[in-house]
N, C-alpha and C positions, 0 to 999 in steps of 0.2 A: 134384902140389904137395908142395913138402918139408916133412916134418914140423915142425913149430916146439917145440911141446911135449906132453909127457903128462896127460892131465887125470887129477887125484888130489883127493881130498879136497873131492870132491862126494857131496853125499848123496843116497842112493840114491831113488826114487822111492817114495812112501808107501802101494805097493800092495800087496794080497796080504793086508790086515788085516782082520780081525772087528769092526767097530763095536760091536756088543752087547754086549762083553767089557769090559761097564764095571759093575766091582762094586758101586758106588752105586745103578747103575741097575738092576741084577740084584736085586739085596738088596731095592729099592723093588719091585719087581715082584710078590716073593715076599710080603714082608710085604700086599701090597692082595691075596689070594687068587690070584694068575694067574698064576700057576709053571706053568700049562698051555700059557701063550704061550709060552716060553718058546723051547722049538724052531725054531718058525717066527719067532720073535724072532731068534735068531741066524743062519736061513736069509737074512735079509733083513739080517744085519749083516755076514757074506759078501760079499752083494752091494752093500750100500754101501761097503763095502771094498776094491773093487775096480776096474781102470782101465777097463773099459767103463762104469761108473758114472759114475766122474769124468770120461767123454768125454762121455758124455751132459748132466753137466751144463755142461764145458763150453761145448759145442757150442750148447746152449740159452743161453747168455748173449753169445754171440760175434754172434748171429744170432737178435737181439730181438723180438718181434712186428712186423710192418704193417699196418696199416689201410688195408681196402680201401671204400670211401665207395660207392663206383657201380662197376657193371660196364661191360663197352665199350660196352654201347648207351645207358648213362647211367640204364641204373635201378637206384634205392637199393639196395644189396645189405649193408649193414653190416657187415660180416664183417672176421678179422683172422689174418690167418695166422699160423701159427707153425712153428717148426723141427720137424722130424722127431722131434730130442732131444727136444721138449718132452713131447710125445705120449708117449714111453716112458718119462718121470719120472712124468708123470698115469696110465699103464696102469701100472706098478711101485705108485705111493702106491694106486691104486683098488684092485688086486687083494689086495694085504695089510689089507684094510680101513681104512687109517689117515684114512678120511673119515666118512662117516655107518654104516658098519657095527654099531661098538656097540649103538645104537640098537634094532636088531635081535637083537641076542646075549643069549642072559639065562644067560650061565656069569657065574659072581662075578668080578668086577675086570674086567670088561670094556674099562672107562673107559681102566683103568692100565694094560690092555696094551694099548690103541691110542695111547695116551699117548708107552707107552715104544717104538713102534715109531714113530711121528711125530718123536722124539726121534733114533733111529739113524735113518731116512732124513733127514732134514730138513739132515744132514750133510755129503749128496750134494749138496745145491743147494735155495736157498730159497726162491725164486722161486713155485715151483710149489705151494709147500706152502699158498699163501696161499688159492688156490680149495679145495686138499683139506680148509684149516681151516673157509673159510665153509659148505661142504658140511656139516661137521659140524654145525656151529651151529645150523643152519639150522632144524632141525628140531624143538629144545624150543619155537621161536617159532612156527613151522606148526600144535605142537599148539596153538593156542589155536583154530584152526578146525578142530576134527576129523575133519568132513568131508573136507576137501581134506588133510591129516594122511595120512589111512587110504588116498587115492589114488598120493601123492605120495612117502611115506615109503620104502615097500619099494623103488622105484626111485634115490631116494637111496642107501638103503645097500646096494644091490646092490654086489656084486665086480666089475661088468664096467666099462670106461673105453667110454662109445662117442660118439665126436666128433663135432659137427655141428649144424646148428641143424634139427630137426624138432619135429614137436610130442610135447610131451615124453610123450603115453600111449602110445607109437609106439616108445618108446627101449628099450632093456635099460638103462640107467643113467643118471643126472642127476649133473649138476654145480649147486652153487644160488653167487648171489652175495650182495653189498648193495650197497646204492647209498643212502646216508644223506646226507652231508656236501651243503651246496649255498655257492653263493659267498659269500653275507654273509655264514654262520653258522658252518659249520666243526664243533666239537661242539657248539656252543648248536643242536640242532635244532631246539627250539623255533618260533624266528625263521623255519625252513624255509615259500618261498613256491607252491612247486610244490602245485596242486589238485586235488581227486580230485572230479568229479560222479557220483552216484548214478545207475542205470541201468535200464529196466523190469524188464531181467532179472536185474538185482541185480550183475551187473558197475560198475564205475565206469572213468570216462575219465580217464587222468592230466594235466595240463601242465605243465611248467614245464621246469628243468634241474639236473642232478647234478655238482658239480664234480668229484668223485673216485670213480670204480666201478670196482673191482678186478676184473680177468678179467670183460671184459664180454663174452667167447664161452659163459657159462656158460647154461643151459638156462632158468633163471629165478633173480629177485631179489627177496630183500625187501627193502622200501623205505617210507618215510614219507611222506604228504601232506598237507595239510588237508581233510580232509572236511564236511560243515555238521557233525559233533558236535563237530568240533576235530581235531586232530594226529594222523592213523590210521597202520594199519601195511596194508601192499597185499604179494601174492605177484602178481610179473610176470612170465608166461611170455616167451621169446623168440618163440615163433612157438604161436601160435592156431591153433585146433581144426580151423580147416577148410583148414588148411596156411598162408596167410597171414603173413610176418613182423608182429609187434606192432610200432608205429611207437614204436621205442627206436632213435634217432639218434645213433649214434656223431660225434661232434663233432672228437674229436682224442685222439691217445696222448697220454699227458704220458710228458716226459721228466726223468725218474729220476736221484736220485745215485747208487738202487742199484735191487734188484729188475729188472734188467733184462728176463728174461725173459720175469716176468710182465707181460702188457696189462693198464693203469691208463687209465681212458677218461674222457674226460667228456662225458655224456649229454644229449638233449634226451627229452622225453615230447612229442610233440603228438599227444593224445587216446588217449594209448595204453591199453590193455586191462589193470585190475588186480582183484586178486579179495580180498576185506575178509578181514585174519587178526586175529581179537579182537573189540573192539569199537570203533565210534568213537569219537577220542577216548581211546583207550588206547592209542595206537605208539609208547608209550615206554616202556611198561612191559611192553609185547607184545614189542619186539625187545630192551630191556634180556636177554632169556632169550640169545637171540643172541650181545650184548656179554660176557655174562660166558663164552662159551663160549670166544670168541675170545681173549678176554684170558685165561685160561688156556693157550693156546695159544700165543701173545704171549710167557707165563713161558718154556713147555717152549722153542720155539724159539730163543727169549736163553741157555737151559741149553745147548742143542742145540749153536749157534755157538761158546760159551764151550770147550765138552765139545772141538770141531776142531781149536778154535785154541788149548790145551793139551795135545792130544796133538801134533799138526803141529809145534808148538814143542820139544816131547820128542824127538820123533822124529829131527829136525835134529839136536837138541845130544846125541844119542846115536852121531851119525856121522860128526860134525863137529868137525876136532879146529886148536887156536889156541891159541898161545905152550905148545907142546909137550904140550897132553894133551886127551882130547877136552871140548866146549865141559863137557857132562854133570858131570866130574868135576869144573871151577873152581866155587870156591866162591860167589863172586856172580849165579854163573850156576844153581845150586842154587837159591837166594834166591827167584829169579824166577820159578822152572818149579814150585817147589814153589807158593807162593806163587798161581801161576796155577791150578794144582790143589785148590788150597783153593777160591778163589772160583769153581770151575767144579762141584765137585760139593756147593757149599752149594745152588749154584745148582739141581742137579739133585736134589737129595733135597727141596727145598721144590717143587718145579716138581712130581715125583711125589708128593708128599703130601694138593696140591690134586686134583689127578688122584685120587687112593682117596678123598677126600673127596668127588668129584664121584658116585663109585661108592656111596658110603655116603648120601649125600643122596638120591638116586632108589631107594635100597633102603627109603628112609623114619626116616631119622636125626635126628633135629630137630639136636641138639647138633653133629653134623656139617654139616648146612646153613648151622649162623649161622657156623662157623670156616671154611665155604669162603667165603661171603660175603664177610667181611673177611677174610681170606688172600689170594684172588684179588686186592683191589684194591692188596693192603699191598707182594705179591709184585710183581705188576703192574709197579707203581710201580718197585719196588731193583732188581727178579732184571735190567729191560729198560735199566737205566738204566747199571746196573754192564756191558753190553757194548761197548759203542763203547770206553772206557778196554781193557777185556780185549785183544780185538781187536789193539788197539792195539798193545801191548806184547807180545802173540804176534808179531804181524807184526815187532816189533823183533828177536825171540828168533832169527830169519833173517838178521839183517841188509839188505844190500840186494838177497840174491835171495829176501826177503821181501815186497822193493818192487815186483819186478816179476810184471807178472799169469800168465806160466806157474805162479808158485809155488801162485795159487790164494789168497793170503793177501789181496789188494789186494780183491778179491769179496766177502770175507768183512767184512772192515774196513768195505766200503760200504755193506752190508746192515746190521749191527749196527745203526744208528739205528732203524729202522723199526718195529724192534716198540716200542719205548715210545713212536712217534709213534702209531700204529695202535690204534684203539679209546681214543684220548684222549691224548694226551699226558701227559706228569708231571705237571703239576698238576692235570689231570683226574683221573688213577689218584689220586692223593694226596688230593683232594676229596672225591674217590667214598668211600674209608676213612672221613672223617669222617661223612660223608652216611649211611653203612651203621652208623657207633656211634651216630648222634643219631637214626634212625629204629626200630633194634633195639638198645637200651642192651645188651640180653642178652646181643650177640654179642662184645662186648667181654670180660665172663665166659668165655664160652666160650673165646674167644681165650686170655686167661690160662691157663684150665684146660689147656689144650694144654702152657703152659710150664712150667706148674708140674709137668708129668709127668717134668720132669728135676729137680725140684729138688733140693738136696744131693749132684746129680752133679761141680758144678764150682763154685769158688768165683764166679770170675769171670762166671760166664753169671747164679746167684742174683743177685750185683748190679746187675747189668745189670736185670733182671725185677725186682726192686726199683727202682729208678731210674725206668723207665716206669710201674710203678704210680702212683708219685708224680706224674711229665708228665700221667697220664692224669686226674688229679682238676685238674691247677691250668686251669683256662678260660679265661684272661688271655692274649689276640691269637691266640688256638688257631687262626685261617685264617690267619696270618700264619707260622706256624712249622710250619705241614703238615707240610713236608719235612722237616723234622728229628725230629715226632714217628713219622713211618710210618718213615723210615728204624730208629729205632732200633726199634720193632715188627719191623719184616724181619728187621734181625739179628738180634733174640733168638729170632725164630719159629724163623732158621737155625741157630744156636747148640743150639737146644733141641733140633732134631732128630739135628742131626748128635751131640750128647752122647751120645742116645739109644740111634742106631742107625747111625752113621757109624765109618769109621777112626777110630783112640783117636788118632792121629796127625796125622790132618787135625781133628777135633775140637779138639784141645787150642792146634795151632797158630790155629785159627779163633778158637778163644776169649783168646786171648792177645793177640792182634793186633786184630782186629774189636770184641769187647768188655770186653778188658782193656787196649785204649789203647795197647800197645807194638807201635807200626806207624806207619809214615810215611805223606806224603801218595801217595805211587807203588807199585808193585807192585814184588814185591824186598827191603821191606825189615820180612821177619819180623823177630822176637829170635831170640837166641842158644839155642839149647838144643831147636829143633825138629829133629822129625826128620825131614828134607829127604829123604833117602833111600827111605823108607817111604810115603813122600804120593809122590814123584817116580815112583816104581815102579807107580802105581795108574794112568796115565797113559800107561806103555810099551804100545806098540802090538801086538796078540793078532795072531802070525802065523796065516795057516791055508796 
């Protein structure tokens, strides 16, 4: 075939880079005591960096779960295949511990280097990340039975991946899920009508059904039912003691605008086998330990996409060159990438701060505990909500072979909603903030004391933290303006930190823009006087 033309002025493939070569997140690391991770931090940002990575995660989304209901002889077998990819994204996230390991680790910052290592792989593909998160969760809600804690724990945060449904004292490693959400209620669990009966032997029988159970091939679940004391919390194994599957009826996959990879199930119990974690009558306050784990989680991961989809967009307009110089050097196209980098590592410097907060709370920090409390919800809320827009306009920073899905950007875009749907939606996160200042007045002080640790850094951030002090005393339609009062909580949390301990660069434009008002409704349009250059550069992608 005759040549037609030379292909010029494509950009080259985004392989070969060090994920963990992201100073925000290094700098966070070291500040929570884990500069010990560090190593194996960047061993793993290597390998998210590279193109057997991104095939694996391709590969996992191209070739989604199935659900297999019955085997050929037509007995129930519930099971759900998955790609081959999937498997080595789950053995890559288990063996780096970024599931329940922590748990187990008692070197200082624990939290914040599984944090920031959930943070570089989660870059690779998202999918997967969502059983690695409930894994983690799982387990401050287990301890409320200690008992089954002291059985269950160490095989959770074991390093090994091992696939299958056995009985889980039988395994070298667990996968844990939830299964909360049922069709009338959604987050009012409350309402939830599925039953728990008590048992001789102190088991109970489940019934009813789960509209949404994420990775339902996971090893066991906790879950909510009604017991006679009221609304309890049950740990579900997959398969029972004497090898036997638990009668958990896979119903149907739901299909997804995103999350592809990962199985979202919806579940029957008929009399299925659950084992009481807390008390009855407490599975809201038993698995709340859970909710807050994953909505941490939720932040990091909305940082994590943010963090892809400004460097991918770098990356591009560094090789990429339109009406004679490359994209990098025009000036509106500065605007934008800078810009993208601002809102990517506010994102990532509040996301790890929750995270050292998580570290300092379990070390026994009161004043730490109330500012993750409200942080978690306040972050929750902004960090998940500011990514679908991100996304967005990364994906534009492409053009249109940013539309299409070899570039990896259309994935990314899809996934973005799901974490601020996930463990509540906006107005859930945004509720819960109030719920956490009207139940702990105290942690609203704390929260302040957090901003006031920059005070007289920046004119701009002091007024802002003035400004909210004022929203926070006026009570006049306070459920009606949620949104506007935890948003501006977010930004100054972000403001404050980045002042702190952030670029003087991305700082200053953050505060200029975000809470100095000189900023449009789109991304792109800093003021005049930033330094585009300096924030743009933080964002070039670390060859190795």
């Amino acid at each position: 075939m005759t040549a037609t033309h030379e292909v010029t002025n494509q950009v080259p493939l985004p392989y070969g880079h060090d994920t963990a070569a992201d100073p925000t997140l290094l700098d966070a690391l070291r500040r929570a005591d884990a500069g010990w991770a560090e190593p194996e931090l960047r061993e793993l940002g290597r390998l998210a960096g590279s193109e057997q990575a991104a095939e694996w995660g391709r590969l996992a989304n191209e070739n989604p779960p199935v659900l297999r209901t019955h085997d050929r002889f037509g007995h129930r077998i519930d099971e759900v295949e998955f790609h081959p990819a999937w498997h080595e994204l789950m053995r890559t996230a288990v063996s780096y511990g970024l599931h329940a390991a922590p748990w187990r680790d008692e070197r200082p910052g624990a939290h914040s280097a599984r944090a920031a290592g959930f943070f570089v792989w989660g870059q690779v593909e998202a999918g997967h990340t969502c059983p690695i998160s409930m894994t983690y969760a799982a387990v401050p809600a287990l301890r409320a039975n200690p008992a089954l804690a002291a059985e269950l724990e160490p095989l959770l945060a074991a390093r090994e991946y091992d696939y299958g449904l056995r009985e889980p004292r039988t395994k070298r490693g667990l996968i844990a899920g939830m299964s909360m959400t049922e069709k009338q209620g959604g987050s009012d669990v409350r309402t939830n009508t599925t039953t728990a009966v008590p048992q001789p032997d102190g088991t109970y029988r489940l019934t009813g059904h789960k509209w949404f159970t994420s990775a339902p091939m996971s090893d066991l679940f906790l879950t909510l039912a009604q017991a006679p004391g009221g609304l309890s919390c049950f740990v579900l194994p997959r398969v029972l003691p004497d090898g036997s599957r638990n009668r958990l009826q896979l119903m149907r996959l739901k299909d997804k605008l995103g999350n592809k990879s990962n199985a979202s199930a919806e579940l029957e119990y008929d009399g299925a086998v659950g084992l009481l974690v807390g008390e009855e009558g407490r599975g809201v306050p038993t698995i709340i330990e859970m909710v807050n784990m994953t909505r941490l989680d939720c932040t990091i991961g909305a940082a994590s996409g943010m963090r892809y989809g400004a460097t991918r967009a770098v990356h591009h307009a560094l090789h990429r060159r339109a009406f004679g110089k490359a994209l990098v050097d025009q000036p509106l196209m500065r605007n934008v990438l800078a810009d993208l980098v601002v809102e990517s590592e506010a994102a990532t410097i509040v996301a790890m701060r929750l995270a050292q907060a998580t570290d300092r709370t379990l070390a026994g920090d009161a004043n730490e505990a109330l500012v993750r409390r409200l942080g978690l919800a306040v972050a929750k809320y902004w960090v998940c909500k500011r990514g679908p827009a991100h996304s967005a306009e990364a994906l534009e920073c492409l053009g249109g072979n940013g539309y299409v899905e070899e570039s990896g950007m259309p994935r990314l875009y899809r996934e973005a909603p799901l974490v601020s749907i996930w463990e509540g939606s906006g107005n859930v996160a945004a509720l819960d903030a109030l719920r956490a200042m009207a139940k702990r007045p105290e942690s609203v002080e704390a929260f302040l004391g957090e901003l006031d640790a920059a005070a007289g850094a920046d004119r701009r951030l002091d007024a802002a933290v003035a400004a909210l002090r004022k929203e926070l005393t006026d009570l006049s339609d306070l459920e009606y303006r949620t949104r506007r009062l935890v948003e501006s909580m977010a930004l100054a949390f972000q403001g404050s930190l980045l002042v702190r301990f952030g670029s003087p660069a991305v700082a200053d434009a953050f505060c200029a823009s975000r809470l100095g008002g000189d900023h449009g409704a789109a991304f792109g349009t800093l003021p005049a006087g930033v330094d585009t250059a300096a924030i743009i550069d933080r964002a070039r992608p670390v060859i190795v």
